[in-house]
N, C-alpha and C positions, 0 to 999 in steps of 0.2 A: 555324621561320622565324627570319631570324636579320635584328635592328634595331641603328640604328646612334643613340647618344645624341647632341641638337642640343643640349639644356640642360640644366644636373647637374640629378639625381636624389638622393634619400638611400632605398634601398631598404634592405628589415626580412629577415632570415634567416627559417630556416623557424617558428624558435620565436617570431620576432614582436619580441626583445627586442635586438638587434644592427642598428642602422644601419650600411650601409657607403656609401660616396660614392662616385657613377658618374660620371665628368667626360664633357665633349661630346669627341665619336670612339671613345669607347668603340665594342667590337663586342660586343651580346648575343647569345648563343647561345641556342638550344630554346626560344624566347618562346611560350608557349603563356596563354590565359584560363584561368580557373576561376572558380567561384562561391567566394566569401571563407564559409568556414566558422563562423565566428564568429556568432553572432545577438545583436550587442546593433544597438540602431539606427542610429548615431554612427561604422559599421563601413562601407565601402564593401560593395558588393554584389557586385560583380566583379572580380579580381586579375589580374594576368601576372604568371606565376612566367619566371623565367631563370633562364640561368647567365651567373656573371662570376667571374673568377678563380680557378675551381675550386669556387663555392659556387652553390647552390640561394637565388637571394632570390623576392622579391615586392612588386609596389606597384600600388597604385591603379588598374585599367584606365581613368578617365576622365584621370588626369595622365599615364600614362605615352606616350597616342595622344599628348597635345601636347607631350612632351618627347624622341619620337624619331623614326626615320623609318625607311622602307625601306631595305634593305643592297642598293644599286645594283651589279650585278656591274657591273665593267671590262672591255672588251670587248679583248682580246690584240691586239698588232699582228700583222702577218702572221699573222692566224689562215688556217684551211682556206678558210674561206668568202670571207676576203678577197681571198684569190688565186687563187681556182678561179676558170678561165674559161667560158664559156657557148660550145659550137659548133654 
């Protein structure tokens, strides 16, 4: 599934130690959950890993719902559907 950023993010690579900054229009790619592997308590419990700019990050599944949105396809002018008539 592929989200489009409304408010910057600062997402962590896979090792956890590398912040990059996502600005709004960003397009993520491969947005998928996971359970955050980590067991201290102070650790979110749920992640979305993506891709941005050629890397694999992760952040927060409870910030990332408020900071992005569905990737609205554009619907083609003169597509097929547009111009097929009914007889």
């Amino acid at each position: 599934m592929s989200r489009t950023v409304i408010r910057k993010i600062v997402a962590k690579d896979a090792a956890g130690s590398t912040g990059f900054s996502v600005e709004p229009g960003a397009v993520l790619e491969d947005c998928r959950v996971v359970r955050n592997d980590v067991a201290a308590p102070a650790v979110d419990v749920y992640v979305v890993e993506f891709e941005f700019a050629g890397r694999r990050l992760h952040y927060p599944l409870v910030d990332f719902q408020a900071r992005t949105e569905a990737l609205q396809p554009v619907p083609l002018q003169g597509s097929a559907l547009e111009t097929a008539t009914i007889s």
